[in-house]
Backbone bond lengths (Angstrom), bond angles and torsions (degrees), N, CA, C in turn:
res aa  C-N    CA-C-N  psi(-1)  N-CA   C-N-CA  omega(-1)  CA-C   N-CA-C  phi
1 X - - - 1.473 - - 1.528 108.31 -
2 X 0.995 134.50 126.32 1.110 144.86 178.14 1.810 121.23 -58.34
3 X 1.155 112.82 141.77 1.049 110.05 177.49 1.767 127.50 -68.61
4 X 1.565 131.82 134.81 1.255 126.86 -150.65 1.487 103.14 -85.67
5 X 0.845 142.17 140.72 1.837 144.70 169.26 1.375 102.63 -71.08
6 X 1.416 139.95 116.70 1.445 117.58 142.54 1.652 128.22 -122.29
7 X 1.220 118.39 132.29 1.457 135.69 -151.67 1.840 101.22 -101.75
8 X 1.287 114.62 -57.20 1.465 129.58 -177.46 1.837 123.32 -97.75
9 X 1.252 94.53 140.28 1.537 88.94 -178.06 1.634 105.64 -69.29
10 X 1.361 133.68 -14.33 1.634 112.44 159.44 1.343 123.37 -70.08
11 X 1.357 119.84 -31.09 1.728 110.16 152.14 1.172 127.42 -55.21
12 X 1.383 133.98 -56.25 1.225 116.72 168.54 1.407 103.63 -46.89
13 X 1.634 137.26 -80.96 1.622 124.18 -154.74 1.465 100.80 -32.27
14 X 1.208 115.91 -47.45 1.411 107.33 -164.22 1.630 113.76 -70.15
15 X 1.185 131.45 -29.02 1.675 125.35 -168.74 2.244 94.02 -90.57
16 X 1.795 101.44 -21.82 1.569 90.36 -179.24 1.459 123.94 -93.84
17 X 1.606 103.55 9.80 1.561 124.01 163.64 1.481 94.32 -86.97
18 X 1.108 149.10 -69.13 1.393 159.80 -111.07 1.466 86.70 -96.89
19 X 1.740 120.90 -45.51 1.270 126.42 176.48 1.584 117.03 -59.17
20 X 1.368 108.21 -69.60 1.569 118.88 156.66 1.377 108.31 -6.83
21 X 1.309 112.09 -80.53 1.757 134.04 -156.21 1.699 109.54 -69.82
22 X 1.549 103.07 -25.95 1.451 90.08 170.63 2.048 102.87 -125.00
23 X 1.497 98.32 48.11 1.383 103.97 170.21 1.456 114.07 9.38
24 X 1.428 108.46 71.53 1.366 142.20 139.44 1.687 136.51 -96.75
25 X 1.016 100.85 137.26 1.995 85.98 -178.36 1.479 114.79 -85.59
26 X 1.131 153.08 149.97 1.547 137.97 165.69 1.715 108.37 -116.47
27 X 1.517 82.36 147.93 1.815 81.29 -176.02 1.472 94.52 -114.27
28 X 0.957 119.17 165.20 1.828 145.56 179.59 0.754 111.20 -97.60
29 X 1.770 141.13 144.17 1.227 137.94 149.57 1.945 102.57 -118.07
30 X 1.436 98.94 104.90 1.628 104.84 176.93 1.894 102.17 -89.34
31 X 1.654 86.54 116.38 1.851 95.53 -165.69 1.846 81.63 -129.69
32 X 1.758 78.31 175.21 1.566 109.48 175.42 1.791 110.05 -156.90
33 X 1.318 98.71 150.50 1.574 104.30 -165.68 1.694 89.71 -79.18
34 X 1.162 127.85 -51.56 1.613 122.26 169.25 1.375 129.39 -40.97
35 X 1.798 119.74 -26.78 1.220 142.38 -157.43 1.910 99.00 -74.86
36 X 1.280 151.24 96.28 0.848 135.60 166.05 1.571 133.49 -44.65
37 X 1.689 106.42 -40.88 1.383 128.11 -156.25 2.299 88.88 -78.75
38 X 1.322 94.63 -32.79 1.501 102.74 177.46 1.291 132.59 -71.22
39 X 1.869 105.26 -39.89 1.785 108.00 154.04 1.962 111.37 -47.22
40 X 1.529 106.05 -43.61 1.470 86.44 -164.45 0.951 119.25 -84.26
41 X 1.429 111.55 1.27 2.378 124.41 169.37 1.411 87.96 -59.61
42 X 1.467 102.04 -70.04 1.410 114.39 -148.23 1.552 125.96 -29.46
43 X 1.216 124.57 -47.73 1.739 131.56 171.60 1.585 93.41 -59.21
44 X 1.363 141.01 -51.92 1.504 142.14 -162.82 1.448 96.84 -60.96
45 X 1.137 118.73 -51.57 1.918 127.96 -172.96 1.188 112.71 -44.68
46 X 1.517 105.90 -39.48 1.668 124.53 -139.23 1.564 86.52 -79.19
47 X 1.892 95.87 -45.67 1.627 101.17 -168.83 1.475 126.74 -77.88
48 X 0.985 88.80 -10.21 1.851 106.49 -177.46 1.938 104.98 -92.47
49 X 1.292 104.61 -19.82 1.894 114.69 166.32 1.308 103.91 -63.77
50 X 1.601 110.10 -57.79 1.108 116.87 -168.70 2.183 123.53 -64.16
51 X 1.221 96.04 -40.07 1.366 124.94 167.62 1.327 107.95 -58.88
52 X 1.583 143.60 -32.07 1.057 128.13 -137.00 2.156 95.44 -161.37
53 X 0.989 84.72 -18.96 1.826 87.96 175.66 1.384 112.46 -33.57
54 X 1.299 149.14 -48.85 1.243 137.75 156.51 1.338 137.44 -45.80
55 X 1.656 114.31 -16.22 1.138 115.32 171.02 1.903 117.80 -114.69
56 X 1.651 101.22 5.44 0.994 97.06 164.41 1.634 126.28 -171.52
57 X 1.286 139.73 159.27 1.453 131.03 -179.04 1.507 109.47 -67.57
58 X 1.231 141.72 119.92 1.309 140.15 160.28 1.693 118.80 -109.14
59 X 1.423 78.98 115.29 2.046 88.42 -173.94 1.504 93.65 -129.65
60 X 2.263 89.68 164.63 1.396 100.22 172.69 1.189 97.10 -130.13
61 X 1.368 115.20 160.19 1.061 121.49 166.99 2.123 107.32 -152.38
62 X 2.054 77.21 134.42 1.478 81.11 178.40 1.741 107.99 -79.89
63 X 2.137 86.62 140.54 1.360 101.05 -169.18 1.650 124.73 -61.08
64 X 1.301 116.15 -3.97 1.199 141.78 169.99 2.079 128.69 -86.71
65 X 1.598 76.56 -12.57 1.784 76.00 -167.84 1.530 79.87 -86.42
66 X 2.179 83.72 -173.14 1.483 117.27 174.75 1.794 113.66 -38.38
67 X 1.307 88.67 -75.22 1.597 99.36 -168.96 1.593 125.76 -53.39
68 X 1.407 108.81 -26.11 1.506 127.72 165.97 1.485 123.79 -76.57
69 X 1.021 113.99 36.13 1.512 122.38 -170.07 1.328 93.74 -127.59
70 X 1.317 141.75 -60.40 1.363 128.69 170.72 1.445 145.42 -42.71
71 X 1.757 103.00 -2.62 1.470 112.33 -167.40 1.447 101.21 -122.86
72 X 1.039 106.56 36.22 2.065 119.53 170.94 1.757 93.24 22.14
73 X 0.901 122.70 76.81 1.713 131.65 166.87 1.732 97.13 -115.57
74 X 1.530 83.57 138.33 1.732 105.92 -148.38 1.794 95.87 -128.18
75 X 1.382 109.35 -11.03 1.565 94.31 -172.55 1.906 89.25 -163.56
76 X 1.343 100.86 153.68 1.339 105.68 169.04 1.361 118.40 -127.84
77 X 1.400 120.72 169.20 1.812 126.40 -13.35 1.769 100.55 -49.64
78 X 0.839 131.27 165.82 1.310 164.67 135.38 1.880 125.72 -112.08
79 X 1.683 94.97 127.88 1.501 90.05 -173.86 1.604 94.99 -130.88
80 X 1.520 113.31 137.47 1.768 102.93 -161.73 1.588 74.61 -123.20
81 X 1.281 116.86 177.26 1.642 137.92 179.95 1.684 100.80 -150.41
82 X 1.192 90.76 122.26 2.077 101.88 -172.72 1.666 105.66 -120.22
83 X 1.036 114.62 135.36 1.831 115.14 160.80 1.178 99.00 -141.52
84 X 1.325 129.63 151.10 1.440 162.72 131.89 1.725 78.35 76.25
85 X 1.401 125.38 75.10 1.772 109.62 161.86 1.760 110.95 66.98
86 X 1.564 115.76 2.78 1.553 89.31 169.61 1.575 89.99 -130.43
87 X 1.839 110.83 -178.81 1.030 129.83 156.11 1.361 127.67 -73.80
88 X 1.131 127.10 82.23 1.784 111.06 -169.71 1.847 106.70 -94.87
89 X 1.093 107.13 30.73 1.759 97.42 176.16 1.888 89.49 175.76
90 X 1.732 101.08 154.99 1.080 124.49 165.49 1.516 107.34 -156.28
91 X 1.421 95.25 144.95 1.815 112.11 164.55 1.804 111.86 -156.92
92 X 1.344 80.91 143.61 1.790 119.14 -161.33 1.169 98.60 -84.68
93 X 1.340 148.73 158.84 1.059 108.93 147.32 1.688 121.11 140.18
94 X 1.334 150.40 139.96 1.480 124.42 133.59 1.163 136.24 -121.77
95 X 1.396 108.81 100.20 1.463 148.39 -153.48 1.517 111.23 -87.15
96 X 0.950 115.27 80.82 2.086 122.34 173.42 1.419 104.18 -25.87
97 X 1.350 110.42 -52.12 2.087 116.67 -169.75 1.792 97.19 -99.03
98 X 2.080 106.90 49.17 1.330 107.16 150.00 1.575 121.25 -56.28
99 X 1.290 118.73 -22.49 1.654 139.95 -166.15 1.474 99.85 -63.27
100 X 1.556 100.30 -58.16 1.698 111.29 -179.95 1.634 115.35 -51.30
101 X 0.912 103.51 -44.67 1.320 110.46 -175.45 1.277 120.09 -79.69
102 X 1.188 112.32 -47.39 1.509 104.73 166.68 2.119 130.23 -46.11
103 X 1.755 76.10 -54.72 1.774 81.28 178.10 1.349 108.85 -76.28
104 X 1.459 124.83 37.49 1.438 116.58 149.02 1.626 110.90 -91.74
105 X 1.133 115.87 1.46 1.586 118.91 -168.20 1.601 101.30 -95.92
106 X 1.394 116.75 -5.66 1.712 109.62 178.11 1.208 93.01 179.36
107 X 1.628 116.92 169.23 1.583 115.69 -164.62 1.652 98.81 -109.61
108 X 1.362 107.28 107.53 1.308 107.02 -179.67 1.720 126.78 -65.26
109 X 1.348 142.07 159.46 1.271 137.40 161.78 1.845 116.39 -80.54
110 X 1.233 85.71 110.35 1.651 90.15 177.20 1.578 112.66 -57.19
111 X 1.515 98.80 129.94 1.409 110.48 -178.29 1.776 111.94 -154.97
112 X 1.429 110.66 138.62 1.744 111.75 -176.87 1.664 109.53 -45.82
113 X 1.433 138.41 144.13 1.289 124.48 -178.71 1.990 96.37 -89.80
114 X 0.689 133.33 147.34 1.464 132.84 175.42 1.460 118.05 -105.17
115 X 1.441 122.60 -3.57 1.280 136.34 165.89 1.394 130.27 -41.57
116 X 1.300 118.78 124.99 1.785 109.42 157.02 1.762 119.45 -48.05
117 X 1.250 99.76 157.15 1.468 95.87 165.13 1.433 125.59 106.44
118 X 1.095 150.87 -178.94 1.575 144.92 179.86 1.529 89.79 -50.10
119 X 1.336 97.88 171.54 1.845 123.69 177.53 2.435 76.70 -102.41
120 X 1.385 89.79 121.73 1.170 86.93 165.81 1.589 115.57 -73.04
121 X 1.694 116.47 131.09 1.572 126.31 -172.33 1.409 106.03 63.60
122 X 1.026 126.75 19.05 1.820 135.02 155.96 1.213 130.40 -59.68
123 X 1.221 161.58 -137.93 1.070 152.36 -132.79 1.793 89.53 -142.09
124 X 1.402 103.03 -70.99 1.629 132.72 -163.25 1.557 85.07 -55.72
125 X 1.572 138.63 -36.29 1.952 120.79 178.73 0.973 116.50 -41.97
126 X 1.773 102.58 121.11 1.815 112.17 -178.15 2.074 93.38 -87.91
127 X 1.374 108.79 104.52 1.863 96.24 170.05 1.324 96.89 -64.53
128 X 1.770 82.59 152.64 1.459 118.56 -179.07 1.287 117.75 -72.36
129 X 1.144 144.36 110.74 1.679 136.59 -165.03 1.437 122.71 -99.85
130 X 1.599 108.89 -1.17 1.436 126.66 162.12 1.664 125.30 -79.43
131 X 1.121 107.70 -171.62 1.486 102.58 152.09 1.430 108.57 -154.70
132 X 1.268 107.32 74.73 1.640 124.90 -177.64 1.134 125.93 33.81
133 X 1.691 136.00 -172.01 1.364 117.03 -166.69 1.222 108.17 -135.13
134 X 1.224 131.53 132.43 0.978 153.85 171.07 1.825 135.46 -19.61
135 X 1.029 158.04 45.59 1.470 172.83 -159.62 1.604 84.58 9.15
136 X 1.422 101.47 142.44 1.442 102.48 -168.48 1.484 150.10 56.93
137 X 0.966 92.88 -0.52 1.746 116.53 -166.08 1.715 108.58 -73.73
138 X 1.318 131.35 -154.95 1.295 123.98 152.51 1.489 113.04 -99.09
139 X 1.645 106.43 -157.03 1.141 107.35 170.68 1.886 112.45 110.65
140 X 1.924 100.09 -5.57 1.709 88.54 178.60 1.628 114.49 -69.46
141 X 1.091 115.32 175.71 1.353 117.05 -173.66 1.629 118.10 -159.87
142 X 1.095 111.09 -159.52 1.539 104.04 160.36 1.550 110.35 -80.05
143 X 1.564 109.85 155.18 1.505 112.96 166.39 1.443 99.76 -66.23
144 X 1.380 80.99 143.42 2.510 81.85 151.14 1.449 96.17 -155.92
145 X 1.708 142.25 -94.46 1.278 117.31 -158.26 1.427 130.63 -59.90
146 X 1.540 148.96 156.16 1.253 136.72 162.82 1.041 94.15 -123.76
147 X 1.588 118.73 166.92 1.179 107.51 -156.46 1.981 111.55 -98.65
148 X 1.217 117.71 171.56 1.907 116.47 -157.98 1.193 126.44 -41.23
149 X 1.565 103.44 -24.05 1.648 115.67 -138.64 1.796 87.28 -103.30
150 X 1.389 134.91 -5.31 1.628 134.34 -160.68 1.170 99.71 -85.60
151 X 1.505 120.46 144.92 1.513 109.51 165.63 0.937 123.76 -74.35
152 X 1.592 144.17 164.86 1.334 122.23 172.92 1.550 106.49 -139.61
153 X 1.461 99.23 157.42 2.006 101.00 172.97 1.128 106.13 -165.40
154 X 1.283 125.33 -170.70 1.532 135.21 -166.31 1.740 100.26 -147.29
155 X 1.520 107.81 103.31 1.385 132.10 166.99 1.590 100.82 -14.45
156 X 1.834 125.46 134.90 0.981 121.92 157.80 1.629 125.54 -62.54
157 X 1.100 117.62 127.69 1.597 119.93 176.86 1.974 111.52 107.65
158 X 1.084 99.85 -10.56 1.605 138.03 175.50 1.892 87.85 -23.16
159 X 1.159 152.15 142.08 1.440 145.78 152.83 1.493 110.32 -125.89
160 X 1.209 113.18 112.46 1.459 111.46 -169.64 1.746 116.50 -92.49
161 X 1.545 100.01 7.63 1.362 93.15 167.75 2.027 112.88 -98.87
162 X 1.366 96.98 7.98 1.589 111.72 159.83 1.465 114.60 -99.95
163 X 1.315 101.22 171.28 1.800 127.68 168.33 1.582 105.58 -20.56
164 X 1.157 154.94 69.86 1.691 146.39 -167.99 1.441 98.72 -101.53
165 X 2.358 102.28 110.48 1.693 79.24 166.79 1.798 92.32 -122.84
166 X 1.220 97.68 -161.35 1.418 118.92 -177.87 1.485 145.90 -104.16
167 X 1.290 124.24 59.30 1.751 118.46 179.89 0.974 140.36 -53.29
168 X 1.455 122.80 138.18 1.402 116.86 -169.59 1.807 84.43 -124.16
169 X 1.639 101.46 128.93 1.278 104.23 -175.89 1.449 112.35 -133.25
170 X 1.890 118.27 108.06 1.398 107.37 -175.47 1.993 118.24 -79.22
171 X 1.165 83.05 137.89 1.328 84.81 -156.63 1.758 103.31 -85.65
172 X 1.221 139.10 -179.53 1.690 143.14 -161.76 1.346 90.24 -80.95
173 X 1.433 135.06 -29.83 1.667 121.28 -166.05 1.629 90.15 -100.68
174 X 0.871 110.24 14.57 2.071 82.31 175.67 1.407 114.49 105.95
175 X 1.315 96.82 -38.20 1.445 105.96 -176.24 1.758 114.41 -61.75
176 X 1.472 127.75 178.70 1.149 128.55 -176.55 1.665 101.00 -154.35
177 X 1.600 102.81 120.56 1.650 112.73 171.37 1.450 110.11 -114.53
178 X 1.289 117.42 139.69 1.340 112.16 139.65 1.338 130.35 -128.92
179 X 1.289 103.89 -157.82 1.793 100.99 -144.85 1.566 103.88 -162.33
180 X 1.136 142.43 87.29 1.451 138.11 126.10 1.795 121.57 5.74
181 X 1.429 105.20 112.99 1.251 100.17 163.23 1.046 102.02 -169.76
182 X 1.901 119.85 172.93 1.395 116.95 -170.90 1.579 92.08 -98.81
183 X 1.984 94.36 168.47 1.211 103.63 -166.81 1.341 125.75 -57.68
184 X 1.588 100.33 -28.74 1.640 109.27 -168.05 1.587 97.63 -69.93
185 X 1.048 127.29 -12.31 1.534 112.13 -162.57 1.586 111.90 -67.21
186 X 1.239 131.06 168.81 1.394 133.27 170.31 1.276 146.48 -109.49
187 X 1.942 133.04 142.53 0.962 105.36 -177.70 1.687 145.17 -23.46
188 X 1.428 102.74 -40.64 1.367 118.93 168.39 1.457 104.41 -57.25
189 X 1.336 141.04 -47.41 1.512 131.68 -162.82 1.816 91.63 -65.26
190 X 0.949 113.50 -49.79 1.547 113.83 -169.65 1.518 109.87 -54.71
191 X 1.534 112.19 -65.77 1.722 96.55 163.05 1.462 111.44 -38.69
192 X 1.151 125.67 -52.96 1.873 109.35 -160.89 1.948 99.17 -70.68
193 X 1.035 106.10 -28.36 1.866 99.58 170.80 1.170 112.18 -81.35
194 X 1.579 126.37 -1.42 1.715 106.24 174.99 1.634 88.36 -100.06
195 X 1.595 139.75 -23.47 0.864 145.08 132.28 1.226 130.83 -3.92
196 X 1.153 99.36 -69.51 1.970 112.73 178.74 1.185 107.76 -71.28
197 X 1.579 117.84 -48.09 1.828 119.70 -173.90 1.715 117.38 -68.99
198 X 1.571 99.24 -34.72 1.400 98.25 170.15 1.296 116.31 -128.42
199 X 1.169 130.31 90.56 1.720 134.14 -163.30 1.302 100.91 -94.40
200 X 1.191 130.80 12.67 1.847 151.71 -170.89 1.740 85.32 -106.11
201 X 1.392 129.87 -52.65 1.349 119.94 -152.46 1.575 105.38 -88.07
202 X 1.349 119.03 177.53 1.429 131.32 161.73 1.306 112.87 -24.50
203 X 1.330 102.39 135.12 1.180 109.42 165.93 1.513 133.92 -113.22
204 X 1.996 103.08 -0.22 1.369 105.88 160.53 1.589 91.94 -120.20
205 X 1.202 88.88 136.50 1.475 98.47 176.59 1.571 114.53 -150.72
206 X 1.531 130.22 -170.83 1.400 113.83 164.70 1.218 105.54 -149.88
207 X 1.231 149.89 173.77 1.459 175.23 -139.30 1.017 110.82 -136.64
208 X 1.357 126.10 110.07 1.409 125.34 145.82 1.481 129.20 -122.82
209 X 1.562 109.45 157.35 1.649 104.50 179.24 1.764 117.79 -61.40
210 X 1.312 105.99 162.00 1.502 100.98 175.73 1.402 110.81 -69.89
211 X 1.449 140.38 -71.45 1.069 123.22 179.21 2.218 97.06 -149.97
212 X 1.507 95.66 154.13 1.313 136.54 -18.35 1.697 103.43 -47.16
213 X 1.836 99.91 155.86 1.585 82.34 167.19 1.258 110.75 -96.36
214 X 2.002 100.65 163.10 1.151 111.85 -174.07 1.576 98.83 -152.83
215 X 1.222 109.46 125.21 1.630 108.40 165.19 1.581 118.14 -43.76
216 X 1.176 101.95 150.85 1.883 120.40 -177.04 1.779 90.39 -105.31
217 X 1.207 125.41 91.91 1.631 110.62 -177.66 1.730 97.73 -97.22
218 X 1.358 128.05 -37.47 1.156 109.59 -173.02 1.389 130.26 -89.45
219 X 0.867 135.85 81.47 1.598 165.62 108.63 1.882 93.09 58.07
220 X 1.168 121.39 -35.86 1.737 139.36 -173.98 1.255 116.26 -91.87
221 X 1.146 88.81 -31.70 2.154 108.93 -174.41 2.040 103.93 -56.50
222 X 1.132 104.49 93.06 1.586 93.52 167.04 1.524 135.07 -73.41
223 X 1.240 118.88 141.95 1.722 118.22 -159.65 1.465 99.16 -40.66
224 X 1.127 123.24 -49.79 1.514 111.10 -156.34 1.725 98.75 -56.86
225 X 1.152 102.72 -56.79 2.004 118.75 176.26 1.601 113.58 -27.48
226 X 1.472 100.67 -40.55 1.541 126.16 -164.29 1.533 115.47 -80.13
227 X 1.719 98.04 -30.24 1.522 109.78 -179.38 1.838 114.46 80.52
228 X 1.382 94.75 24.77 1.691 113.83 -175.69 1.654 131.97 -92.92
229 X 1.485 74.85 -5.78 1.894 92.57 -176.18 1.935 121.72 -54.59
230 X 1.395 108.26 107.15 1.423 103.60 -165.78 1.358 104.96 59.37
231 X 1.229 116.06 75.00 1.417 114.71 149.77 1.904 114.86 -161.63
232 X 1.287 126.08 -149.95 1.433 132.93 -171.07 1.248 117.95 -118.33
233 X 1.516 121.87 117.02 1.387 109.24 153.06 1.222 123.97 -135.68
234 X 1.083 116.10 153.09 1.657 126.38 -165.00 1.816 108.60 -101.66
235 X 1.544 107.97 129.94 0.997 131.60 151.73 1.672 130.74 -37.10
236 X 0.803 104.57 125.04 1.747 106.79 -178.78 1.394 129.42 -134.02
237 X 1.151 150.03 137.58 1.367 143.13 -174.93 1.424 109.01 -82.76
């Protein structure tokens, strides 16, 4: 199961009622698209949601949005663990044996993981030799990992002997796609690829930047123009 996005403090109330009511604990992942030490959690999170979704809520939230302002997080990644209205766990940090730590919060059912990717706490784990970076600090860069569970594709008409960058676009259900395309292409190409990838979803919708946010209104405006190159934007009704 994929990990849940939350942006607003009425999403959280709503997934920490839902938690409450079916006496589950949920853990947090306080990330940032600049955060390096947080791209390389991120695929581990995704797999440990997936591994463990029955025994618990797994959300992220960027350390910058609405809803992440109430949990005084001072450095990233940050991973908090909540039941019934308190904090019962924190870690600093990016920690390969996040797995360990987590399943001290409830006794999980042993089961094979079926995932791509390292054997989480396996042999092939490169430890982390930092201790993540600090809220505000430096350290942005280019994007590169997203995390396992996103769909992914490459825009029709896409030419890879041009400019090719990369979007990561959260979509209205939670979910997260991205998409390959060259720079010149346009806001409009991106609607017709969230279009093409999900022809099930909305079909009026709008674009906005990750933060600050800001609507994408012109439809002509190409990413590079836009200042969008390798980076996030979120879906909106």
């Amino acid at each position: 199961m994929p990990v849940v996005d939350i942006s607003t403090r009425q999403q959280w109330e709503e997934r920490h009622r839902m938690a409450r009511d079916m006496g589950r604990p949920i853990v947090i992942d306080f990330t940032a698209e600049w955060c390096g030490p947080c791209r390389m959690m991120a695929p581990i999170f995704e797999q440990l949601s997936n591994k463990y979704h029955r025994h618990m809520f797994f959300l992220r939230m960027e350390a910058e949005s609405e809803a992440a302002q109430q949990f005084g997080v001072s450095a990233l990644p940050t991973f908090q663990i909540w039941r019934e209205g308190r904090k019962q766990g924190e870690q600093v940090g990016a920690n390969p044996d996040l797995e360990g730590w987590i399943t001290q919060f409830f006794t999980p059912i042993t089961t094979t993981f079926q995932g791509k990717g390292r054997t989480l706490g396996g042999e092939q784990a490169v430890p982390f030799q930092g201790k993540g970076q600090s809220l505000g600090g430096g350290g942005a860069g280019a994007h590169s990992e997203v995390p396992a569970q996103a769909s992914d594709g490459t825009f029709s008409g896409t030419d890879d002997s041009k400019a090719v960058t990369t979007l990561t676009i959260r979509l209205l259900d939670g979910s997260r796609l991205t998409g390959r395309f060259n720079t010149d292409h346009t806001i409009g190409d991106v609607h017709r690829y969230i279009e093409q990838m999900r022809p099930q979803g909305a079909k009026s919708f709008k674009l906005m930047t990750s933060f600050p946010p800001k609507q994408l209104a012109d439809a002509d405006q190409t990413l590079e123009q836009a200042d969008l190159l390798n980076s996030v934007v979120t879906q909106r009704a």
